[in-house]
KOLMARPA-587060 format. One record per residue (C-alpha): z, x, y. Coordinates in Angstrom, 2 decimals, padded with zeros to 5 digits. Example, Ala and Ser with C-alpha at 12.3 -4.5 7.8 and 13.67 -1.06 7.14 Angstrom:
<nodes>
<node c3="007.80" c1="012.30" c2="-004.50"/>
<node c3="007.14" c1="013.67" c2="-001.06"/>
</nodes>
This chain:
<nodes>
<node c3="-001.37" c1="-013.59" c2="011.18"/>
<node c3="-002.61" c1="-017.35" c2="011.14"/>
<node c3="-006.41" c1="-017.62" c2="009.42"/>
<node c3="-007.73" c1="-018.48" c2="012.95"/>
<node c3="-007.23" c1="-015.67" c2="014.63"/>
<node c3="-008.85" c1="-013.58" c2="012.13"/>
<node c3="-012.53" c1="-013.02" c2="013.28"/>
<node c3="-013.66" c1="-009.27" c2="011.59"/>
<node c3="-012.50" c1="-007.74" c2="008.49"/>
<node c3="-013.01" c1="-004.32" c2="006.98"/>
<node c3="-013.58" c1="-005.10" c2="002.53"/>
<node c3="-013.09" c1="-002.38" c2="000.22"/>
<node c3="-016.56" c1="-002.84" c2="-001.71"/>
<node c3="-017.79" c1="-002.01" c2="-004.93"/>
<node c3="-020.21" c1="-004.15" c2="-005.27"/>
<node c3="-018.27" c1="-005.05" c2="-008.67"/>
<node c3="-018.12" c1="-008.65" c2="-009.50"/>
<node c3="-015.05" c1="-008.97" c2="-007.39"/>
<node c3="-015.53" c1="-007.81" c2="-004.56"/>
<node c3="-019.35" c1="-009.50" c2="-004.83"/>
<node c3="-017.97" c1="-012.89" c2="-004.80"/>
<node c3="-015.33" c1="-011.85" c2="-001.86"/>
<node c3="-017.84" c1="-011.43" c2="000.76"/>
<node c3="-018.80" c1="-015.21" c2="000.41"/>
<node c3="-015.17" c1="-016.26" c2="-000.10"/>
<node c3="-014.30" c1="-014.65" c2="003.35"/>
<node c3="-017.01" c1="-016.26" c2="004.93"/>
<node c3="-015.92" c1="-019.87" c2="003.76"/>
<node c3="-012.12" c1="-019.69" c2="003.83"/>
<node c3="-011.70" c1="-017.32" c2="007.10"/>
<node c3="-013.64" c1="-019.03" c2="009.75"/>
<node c3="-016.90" c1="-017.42" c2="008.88"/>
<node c3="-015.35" c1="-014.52" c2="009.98"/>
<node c3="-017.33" c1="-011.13" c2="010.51"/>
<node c3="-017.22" c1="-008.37" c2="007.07"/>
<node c3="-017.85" c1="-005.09" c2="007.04"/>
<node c3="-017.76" c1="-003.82" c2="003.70"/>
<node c3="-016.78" c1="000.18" c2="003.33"/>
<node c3="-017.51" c1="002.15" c2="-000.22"/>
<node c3="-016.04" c1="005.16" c2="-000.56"/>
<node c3="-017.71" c1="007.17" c2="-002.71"/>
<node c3="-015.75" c1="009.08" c2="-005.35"/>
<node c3="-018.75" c1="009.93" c2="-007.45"/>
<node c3="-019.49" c1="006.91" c2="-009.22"/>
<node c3="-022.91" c1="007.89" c2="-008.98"/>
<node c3="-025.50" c1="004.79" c2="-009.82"/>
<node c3="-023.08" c1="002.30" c2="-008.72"/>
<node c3="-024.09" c1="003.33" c2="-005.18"/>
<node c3="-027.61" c1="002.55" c2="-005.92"/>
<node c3="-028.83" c1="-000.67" c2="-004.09"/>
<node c3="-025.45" c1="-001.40" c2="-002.71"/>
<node c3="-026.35" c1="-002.12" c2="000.78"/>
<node c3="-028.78" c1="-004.19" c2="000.47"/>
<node c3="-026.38" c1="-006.34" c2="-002.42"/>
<node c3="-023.94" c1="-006.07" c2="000.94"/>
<node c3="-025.91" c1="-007.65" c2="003.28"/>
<node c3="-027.48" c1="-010.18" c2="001.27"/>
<node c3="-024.60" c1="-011.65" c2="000.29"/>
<node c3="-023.24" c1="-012.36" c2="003.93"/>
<node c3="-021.55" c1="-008.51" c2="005.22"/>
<node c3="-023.15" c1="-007.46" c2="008.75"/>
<node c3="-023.03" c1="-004.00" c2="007.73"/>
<node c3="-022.14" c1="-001.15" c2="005.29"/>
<node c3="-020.26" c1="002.03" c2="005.19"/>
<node c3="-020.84" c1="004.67" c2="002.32"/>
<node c3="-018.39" c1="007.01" c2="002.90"/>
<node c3="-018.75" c1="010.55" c2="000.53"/>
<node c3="-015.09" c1="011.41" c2="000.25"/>
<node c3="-015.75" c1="013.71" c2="-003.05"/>
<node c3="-015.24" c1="016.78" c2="-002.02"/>
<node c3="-011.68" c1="015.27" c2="-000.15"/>
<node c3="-010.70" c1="013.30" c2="-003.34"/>
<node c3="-011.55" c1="016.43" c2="-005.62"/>
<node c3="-009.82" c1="019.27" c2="-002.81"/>
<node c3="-006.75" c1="017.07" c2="-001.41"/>
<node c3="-006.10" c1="014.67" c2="-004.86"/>
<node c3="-007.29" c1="015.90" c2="-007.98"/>
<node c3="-006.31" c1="019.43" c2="-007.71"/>
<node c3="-003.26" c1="018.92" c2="-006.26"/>
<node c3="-002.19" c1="016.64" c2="-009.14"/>
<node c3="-003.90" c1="019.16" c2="-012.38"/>
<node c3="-001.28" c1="022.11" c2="-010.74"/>
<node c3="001.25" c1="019.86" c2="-010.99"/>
<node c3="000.27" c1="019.30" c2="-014.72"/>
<node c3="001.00" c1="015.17" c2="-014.23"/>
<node c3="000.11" c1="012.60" c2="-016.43"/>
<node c3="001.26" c1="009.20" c2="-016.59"/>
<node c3="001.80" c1="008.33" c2="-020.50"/>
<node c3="-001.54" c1="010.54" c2="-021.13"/>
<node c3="-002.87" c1="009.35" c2="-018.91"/>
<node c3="-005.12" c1="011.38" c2="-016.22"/>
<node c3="-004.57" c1="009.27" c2="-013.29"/>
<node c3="-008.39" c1="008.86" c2="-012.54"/>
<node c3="-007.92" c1="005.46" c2="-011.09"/>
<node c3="-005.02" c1="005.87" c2="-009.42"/>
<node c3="-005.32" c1="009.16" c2="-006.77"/>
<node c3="-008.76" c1="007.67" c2="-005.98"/>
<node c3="-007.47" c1="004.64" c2="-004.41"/>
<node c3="-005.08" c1="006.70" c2="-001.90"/>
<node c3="-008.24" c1="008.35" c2="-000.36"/>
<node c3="-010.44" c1="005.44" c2="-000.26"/>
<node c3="-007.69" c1="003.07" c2="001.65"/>
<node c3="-007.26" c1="006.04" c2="003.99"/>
<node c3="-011.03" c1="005.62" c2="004.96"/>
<node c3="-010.22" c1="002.55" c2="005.19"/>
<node c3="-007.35" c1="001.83" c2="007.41"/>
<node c3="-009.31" c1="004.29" c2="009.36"/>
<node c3="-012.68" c1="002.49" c2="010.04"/>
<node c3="-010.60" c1="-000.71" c2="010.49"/>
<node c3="-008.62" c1="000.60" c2="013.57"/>
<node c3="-012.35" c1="001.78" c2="014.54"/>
<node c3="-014.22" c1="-001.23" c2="014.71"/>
<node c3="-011.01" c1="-003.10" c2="016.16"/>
<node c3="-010.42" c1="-005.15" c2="012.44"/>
<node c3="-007.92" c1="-008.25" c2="012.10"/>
<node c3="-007.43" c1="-007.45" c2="008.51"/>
<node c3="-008.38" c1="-005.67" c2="005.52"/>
<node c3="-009.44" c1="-006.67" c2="002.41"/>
<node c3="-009.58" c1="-005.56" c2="-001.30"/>
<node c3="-010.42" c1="-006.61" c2="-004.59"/>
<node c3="-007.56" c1="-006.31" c2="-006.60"/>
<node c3="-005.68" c1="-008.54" c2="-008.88"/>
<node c3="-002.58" c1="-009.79" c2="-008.37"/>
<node c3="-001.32" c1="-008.39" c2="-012.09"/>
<node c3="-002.89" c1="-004.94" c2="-011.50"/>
<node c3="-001.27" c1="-001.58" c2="-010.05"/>
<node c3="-004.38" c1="-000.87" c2="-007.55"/>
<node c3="-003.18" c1="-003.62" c2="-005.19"/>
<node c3="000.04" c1="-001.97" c2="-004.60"/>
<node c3="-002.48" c1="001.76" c2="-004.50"/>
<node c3="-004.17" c1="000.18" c2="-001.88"/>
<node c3="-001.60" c1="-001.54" c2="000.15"/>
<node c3="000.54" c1="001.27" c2="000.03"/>
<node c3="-002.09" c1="004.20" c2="001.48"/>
<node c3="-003.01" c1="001.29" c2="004.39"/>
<node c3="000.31" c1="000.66" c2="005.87"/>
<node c3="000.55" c1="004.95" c2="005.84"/>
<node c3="-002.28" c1="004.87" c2="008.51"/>
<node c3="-002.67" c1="001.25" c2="009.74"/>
<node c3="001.30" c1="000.01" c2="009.41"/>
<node c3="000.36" c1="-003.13" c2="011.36"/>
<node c3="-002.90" c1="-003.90" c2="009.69"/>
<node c3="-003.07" c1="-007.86" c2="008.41"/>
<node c3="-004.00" c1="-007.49" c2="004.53"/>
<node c3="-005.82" c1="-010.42" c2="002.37"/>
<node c3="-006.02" c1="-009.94" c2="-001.50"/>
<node c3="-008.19" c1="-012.50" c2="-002.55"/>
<node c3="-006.77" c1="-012.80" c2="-005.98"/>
<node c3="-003.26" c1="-014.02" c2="-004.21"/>
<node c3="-004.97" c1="-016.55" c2="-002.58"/>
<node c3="-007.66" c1="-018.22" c2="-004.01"/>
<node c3="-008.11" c1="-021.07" c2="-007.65"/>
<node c3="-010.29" c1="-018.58" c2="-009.14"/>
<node c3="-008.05" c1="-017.65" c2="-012.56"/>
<node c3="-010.32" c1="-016.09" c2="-014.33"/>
<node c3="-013.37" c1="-013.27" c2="-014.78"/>
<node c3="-015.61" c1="-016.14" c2="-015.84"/>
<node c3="-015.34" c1="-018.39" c2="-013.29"/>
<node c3="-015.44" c1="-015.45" c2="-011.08"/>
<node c3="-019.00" c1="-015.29" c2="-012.33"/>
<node c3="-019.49" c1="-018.90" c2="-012.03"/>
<node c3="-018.59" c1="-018.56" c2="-008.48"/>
<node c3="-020.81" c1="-015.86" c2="-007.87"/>
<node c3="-023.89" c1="-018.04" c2="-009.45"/>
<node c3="-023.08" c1="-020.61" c2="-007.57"/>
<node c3="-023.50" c1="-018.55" c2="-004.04"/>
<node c3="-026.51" c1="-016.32" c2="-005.23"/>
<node c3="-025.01" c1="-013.45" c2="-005.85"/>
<node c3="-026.88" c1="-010.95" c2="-008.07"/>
<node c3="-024.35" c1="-009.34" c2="-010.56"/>
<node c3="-025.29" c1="-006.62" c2="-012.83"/>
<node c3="-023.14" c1="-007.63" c2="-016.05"/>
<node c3="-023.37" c1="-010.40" c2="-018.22"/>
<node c3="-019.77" c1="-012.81" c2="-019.68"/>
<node c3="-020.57" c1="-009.99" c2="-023.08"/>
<node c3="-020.74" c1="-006.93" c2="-021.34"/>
<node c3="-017.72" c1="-007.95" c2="-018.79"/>
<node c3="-015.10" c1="-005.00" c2="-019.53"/>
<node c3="-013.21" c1="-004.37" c2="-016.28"/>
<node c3="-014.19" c1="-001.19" c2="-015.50"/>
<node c3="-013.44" c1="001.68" c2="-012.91"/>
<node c3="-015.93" c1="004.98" c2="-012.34"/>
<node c3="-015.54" c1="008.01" c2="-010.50"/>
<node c3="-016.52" c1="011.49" c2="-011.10"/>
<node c3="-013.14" c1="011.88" c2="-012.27"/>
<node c3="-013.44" c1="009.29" c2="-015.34"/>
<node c3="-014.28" c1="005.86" c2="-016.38"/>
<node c3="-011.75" c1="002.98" c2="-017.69"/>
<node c3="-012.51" c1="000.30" c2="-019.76"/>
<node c3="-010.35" c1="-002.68" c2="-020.21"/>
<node c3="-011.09" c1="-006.75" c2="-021.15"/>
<node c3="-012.59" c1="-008.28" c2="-023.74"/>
<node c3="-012.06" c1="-007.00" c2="-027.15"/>
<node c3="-009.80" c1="-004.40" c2="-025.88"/>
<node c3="-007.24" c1="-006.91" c2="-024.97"/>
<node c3="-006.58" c1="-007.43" c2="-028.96"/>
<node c3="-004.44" c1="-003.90" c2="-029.65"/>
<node c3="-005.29" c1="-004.26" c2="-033.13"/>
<node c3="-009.23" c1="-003.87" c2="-032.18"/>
<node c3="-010.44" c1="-000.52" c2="-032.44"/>
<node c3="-012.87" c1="000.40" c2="-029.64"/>
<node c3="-016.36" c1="001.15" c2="-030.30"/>
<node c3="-016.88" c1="004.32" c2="-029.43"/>
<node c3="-020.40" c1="004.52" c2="-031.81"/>
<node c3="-021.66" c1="001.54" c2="-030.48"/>
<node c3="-024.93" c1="002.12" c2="-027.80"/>
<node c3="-024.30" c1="001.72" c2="-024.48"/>
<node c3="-020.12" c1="001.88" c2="-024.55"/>
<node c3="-019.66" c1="005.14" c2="-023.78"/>
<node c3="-020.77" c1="006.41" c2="-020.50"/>
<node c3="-019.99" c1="009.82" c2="-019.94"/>
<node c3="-020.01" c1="011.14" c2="-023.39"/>
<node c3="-019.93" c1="010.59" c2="-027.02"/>
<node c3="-017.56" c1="009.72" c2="-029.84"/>
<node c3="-016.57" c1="012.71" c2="-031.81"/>
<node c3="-018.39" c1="011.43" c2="-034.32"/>
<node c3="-021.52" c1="012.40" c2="-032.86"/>
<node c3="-020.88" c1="015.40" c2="-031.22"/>
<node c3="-022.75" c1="018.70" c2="-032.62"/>
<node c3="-021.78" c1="020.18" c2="-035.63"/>
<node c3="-021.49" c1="023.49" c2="-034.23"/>
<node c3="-018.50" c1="024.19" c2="-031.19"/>
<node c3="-019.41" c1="025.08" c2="-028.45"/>
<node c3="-017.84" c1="027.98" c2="-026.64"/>
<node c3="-017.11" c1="028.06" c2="-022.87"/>
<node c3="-014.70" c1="030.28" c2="-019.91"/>
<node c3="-013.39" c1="028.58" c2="-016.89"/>
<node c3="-011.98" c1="031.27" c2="-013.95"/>
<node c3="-008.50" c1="029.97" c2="-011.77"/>
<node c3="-007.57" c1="031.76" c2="-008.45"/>
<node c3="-004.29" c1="030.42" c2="-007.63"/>
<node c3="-004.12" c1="027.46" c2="-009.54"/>
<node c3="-007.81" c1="026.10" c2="-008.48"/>
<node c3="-010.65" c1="026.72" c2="-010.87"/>
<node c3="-013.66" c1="029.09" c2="-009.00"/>
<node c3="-015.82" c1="029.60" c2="-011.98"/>
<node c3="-017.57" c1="028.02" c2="-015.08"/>
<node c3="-018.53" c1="030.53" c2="-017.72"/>
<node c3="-018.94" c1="033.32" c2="-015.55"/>
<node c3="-020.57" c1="031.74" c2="-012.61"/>
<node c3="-018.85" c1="031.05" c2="-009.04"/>
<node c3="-018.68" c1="027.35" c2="-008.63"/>
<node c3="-017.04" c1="024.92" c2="-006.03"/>
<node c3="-014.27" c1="022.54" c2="-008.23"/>
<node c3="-015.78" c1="019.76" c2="-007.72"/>
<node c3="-019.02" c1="021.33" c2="-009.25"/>
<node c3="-017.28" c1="022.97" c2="-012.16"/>
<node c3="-015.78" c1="019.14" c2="-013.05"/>
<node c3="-019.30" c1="017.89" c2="-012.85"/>
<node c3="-020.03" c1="020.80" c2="-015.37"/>
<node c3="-017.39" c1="020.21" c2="-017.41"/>
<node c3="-018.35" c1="016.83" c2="-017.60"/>
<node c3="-021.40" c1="017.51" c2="-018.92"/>
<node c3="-020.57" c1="020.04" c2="-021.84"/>
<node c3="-017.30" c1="018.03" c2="-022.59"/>
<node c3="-019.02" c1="014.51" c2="-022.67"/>
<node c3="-021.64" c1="016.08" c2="-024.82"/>
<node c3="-018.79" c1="017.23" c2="-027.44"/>
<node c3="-016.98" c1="014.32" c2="-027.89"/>
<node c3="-013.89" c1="015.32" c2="-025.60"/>
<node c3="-011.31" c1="013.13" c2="-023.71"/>
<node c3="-011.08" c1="009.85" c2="-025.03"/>
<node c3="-007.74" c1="007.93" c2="-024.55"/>
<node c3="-006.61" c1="005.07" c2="-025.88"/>
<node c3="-003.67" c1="003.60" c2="-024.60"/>
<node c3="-001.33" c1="000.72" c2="-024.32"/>
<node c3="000.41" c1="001.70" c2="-020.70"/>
<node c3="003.13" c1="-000.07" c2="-018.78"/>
<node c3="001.78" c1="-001.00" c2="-015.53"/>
<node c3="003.89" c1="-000.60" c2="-012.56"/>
<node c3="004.37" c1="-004.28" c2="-012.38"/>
<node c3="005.91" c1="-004.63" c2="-015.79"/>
<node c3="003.71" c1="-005.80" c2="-018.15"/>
<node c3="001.98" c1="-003.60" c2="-020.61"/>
<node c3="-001.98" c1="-003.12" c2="-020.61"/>
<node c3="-004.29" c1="-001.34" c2="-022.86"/>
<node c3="-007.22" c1="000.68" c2="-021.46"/>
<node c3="-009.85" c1="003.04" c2="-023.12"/>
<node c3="-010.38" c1="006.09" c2="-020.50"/>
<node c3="-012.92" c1="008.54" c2="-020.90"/>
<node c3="-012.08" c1="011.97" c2="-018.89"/>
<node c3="-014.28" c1="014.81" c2="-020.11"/>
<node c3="-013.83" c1="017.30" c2="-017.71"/>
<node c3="-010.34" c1="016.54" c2="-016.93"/>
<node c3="-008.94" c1="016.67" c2="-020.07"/>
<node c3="-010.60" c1="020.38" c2="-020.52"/>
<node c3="-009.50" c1="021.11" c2="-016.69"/>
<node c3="-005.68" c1="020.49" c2="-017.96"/>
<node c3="-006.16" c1="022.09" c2="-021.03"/>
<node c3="-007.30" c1="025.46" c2="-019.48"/>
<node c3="-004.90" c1="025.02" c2="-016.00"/>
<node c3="-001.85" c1="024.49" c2="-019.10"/>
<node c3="-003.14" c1="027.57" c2="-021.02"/>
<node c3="-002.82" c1="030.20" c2="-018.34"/>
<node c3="000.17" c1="029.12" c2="-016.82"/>
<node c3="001.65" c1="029.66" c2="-020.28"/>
<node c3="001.10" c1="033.35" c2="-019.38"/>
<node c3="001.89" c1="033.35" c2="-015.44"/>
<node c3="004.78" c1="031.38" c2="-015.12"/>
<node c3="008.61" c1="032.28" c2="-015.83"/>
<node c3="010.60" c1="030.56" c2="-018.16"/>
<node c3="012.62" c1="028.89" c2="-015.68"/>
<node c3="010.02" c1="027.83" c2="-013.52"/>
<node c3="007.54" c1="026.31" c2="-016.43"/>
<node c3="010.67" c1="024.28" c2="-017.51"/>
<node c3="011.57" c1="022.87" c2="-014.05"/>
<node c3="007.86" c1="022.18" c2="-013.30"/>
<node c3="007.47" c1="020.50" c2="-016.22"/>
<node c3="010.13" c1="018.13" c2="-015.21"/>
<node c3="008.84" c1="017.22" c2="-012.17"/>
<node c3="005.25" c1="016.60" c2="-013.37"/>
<node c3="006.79" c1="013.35" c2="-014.80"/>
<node c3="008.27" c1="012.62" c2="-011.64"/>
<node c3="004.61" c1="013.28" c2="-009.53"/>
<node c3="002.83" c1="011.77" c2="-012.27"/>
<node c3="005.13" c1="008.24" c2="-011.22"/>
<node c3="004.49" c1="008.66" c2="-007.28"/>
<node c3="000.73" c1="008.71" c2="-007.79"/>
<node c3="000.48" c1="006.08" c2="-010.70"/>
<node c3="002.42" c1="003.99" c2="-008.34"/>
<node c3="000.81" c1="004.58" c2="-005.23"/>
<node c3="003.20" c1="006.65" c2="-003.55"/>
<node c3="000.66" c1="009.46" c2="-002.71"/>
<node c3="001.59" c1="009.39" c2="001.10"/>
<node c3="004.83" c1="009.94" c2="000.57"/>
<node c3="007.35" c1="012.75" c2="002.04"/>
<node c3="008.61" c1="013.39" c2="-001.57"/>
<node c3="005.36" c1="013.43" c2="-003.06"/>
<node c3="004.03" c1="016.30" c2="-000.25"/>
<node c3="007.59" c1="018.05" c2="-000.88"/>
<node c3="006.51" c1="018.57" c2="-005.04"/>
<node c3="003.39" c1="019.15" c2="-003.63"/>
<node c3="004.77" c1="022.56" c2="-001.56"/>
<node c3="007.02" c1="023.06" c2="-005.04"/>
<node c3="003.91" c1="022.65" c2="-007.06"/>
<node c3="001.61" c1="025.07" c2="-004.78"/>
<node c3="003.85" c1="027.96" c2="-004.49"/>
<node c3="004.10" c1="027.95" c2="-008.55"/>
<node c3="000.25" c1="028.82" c2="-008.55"/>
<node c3="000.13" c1="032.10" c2="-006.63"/>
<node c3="-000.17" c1="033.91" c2="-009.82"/>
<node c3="-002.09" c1="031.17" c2="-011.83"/>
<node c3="-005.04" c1="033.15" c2="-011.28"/>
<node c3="-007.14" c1="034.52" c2="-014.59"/>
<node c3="-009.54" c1="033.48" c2="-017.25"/>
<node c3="-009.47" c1="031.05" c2="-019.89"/>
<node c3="-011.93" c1="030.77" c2="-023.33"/>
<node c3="-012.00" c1="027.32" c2="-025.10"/>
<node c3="-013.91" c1="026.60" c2="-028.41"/>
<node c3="-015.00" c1="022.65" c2="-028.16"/>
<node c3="-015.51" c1="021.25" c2="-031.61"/>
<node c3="-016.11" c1="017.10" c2="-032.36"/>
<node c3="-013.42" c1="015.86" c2="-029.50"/>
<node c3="-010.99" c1="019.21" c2="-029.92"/>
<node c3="-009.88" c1="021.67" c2="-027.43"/>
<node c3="-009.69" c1="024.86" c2="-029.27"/>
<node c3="-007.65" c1="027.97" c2="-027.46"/>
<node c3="-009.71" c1="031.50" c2="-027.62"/>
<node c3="-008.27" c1="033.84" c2="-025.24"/>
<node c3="-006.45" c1="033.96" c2="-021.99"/>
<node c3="-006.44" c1="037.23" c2="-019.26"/>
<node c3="-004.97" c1="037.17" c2="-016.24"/>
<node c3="-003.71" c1="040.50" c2="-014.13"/>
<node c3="-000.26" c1="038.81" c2="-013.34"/>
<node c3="000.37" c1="037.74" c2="-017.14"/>
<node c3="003.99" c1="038.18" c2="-017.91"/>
<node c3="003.65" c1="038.26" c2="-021.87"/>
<node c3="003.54" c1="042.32" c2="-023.04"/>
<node c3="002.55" c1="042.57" c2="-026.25"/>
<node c3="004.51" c1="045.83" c2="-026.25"/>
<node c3="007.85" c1="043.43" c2="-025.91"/>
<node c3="006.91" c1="041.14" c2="-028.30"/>
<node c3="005.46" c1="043.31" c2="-031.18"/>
<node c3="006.75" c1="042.80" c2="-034.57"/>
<node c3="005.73" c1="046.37" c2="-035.03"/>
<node c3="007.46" c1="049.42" c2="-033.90"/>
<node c3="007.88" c1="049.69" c2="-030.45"/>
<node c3="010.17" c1="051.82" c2="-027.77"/>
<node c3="010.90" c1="049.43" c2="-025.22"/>
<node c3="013.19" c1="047.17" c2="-026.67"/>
<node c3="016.60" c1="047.94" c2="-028.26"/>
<node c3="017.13" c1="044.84" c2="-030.74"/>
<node c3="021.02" c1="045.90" c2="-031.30"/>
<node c3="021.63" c1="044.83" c2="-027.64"/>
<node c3="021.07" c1="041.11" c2="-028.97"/>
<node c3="024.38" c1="041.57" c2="-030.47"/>
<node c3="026.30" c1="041.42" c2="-027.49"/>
<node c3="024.23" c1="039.13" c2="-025.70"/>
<node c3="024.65" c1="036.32" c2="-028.45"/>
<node c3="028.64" c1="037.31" c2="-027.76"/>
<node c3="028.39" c1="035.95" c2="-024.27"/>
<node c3="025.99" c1="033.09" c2="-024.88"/>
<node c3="027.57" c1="032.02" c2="-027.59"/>
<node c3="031.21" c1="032.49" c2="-026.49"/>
<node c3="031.78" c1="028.61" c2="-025.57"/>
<node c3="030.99" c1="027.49" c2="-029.26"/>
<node c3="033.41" c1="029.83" c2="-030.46"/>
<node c3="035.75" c1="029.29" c2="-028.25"/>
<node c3="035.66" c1="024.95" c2="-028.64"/>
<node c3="035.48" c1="025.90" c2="-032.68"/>
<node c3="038.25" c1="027.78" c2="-032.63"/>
<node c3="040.55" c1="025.34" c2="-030.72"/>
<node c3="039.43" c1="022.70" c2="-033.23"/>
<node c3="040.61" c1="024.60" c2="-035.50"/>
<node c3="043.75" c1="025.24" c2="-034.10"/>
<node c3="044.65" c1="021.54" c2="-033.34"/>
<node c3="043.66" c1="020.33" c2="-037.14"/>
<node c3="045.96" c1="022.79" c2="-038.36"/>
<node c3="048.93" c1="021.92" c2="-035.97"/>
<node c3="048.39" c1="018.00" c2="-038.09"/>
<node c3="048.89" c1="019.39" c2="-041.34"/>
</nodes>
């Protein structure tokens, strides 16, 4: 689509420093085009605050705020804990939130009759490719401009300068610039000191840290606490009946509070390079923890193993934006018909950024203790092992013994 003919575009807002500085950019290099700027909120909280007004002043005619947490927790963040993926360690806060914000997206775009979309993202990062991907699932047609392809601006700083320049009121300073990303899923830190992988991050200095603390000064007592799963989805923090996305808010809290779910990593981005990132996932790394400890005693061997393998695989698909994908809803009905016995109750100790185990229950556990006793017991006849270890082990002895029998035909 030639620049011309673009007269209203839909911008995935923050009100970050990039997409700040877009709103102007679109005005100047796009025919002073029209820009609606849409934030979905994922629960990043006091990032919201102020936002329209920031919006407006700085040249968009209007504003969505779009509350998509209960969506992103029900339809994306659940989905991918009962799958048990991870990318590298990593929780994936970043990347299953961009799926359901570019939905939201594409679909106010097609409603106010849009030329083109815009985002934010950088032409080294994996959230253009998030983005880009989830629009063309809903708006296949849709014209797409990513600022950072286009314009001279190379760098963070003169990002700033630019935004000084045009009035635009910023809430960070060139020394507290880390590139960051909230939701009420996590927070990711990356820039500035962090780019050096032989700096460690400072986890005890004020103001770092957002939604917790270092280990180093959690309590010196743990903290004990139960979370309840009916088929795979939590349904209740220590004792009490609680939506999921209000139990991760909880969790939050009392994991935050002791030190848990810091990550420091040096990841390889979907485009190829490596990049290192300090996450902070409270909640989510205590929400694993627990989902992991009672499927230990609900699932069968053979189906723990298999799902395990495939977390790797679903952990890919939504690291590289593949969320709206026919395979990815395939291990999705895989991944939801393992959890209709991954119901029960889970006790963790939390001590100083550890995740203690202290007890799991569930009605549909398969370990008996009566099986697995080294005591006496009167279920299980230990001389049938003999035979058994016959048959499994018949193909060793059989491959040993024709070894044998070649190495002495040489002699």
């Amino acid at each position: 689509m030639k620049k011309e003919d673009i007269k209203k575009v839909v911008l995935a807002y923050s009100g970050g420093l990039d997409t700040s500085v877009i709103i102007p950019w679109l005005k100047e290099n796009y025919n002073d085009c029209e820009v609606i700027a849409v934030s979905g909120n994922v629960g990043q909280a006091d990032e919201l605050e102020g936002l329209e007004e920031k919006a407006l002043k700085t040249g968009a005619s209007k504003l969505y705020i779009e509350d998509l947490t209960d969506e992103f927790v029900n339809d994306f963040i659940i989905p991918t804990v009962q799958a048990g993926a991870m990318y590298e360690q990593y929780m994936l806060g970043t990347s299953f939130a961009r799926p359901v914000i570019a939905k939201r997206l594409a679909e106010i775009a097609l409603a106010e009759g849009a030329d083109a979309i815009a985002h934010g993202c950088t032409g080294k990062g994996n959230d253009q490719v998030r983005f880009e991907l989830a629009i063309k699932a809903f708006a296949p047609d849709m014209h797409i401009i990513a600022p950072w392809r286009e314009w001279s601006i190379k760098s963070r700083d003169e990002e700033i300068e630019y935004a000084e320049a045009h009035n635009v009121p910023l809430r960070i300073t060139r020394e507290t610039n880390y590139s960051k990303d909230k939701n009420l899923w996590h927070l990711s830190h990356e820039g500035l000191d962090l780019e050096d992988a032989g700096n460690e991050p400072l986890y005890e200095k004020p103001g770092f840290l957002e939604m917790g603390v270092s280990p180093v000064d959690a309590p010196d007592e743990p903290e004990y606490i139960t979370l309840e799963f009916e088929k795979g989805v939590p349904s209740a923090f220590n004792g009490k009946k609680m939506s999921p996305k209000d139990i991760i808010y909880a969790l939050n809290e009392v994991g935050g509070k002791n030190g848990i779910g810091l990550l420091d990593i040096v990841e390889n981005r979907l485009v190829g390079m490596k990049c290192r990132g300090v996450y902070e996932t409270p909640g989510g790394t205590i929400l694993y923890f627990a989902h992991n400890y009672l499927e230990t005693l609900t699932l069968d061997k053979m189906t723990a193993h298999e799902k395990e393998r495939l977390s790797v695989t679903f952990a890919e698909l939504v690291y590289n934006g593949q969320w709206f994908t026919p395979l990815r809803r395939a291990m999705s009905a895989f991944v939801t018909s393992t959890q209709e016995t991954v119901t029960g109750k889970v006790r963790l100790k939390l001590y100083k950024g550890n995740i203690i185990k202290a007890g799991v229950w569930s009605d549909y556990a398969l370990y008996s203790e009566e099986l697995a006793t080294f005591g006496r017991d009167e279920v299980y006849n230990q001389a049938d092992a003999a035979g058994f270890i016959n048959l499994y082990g018949l193909p060793i002895k059989v491959a040993a013994q024709v070894k044998q029998r070649l190495e002495a035909e040489k002699k």
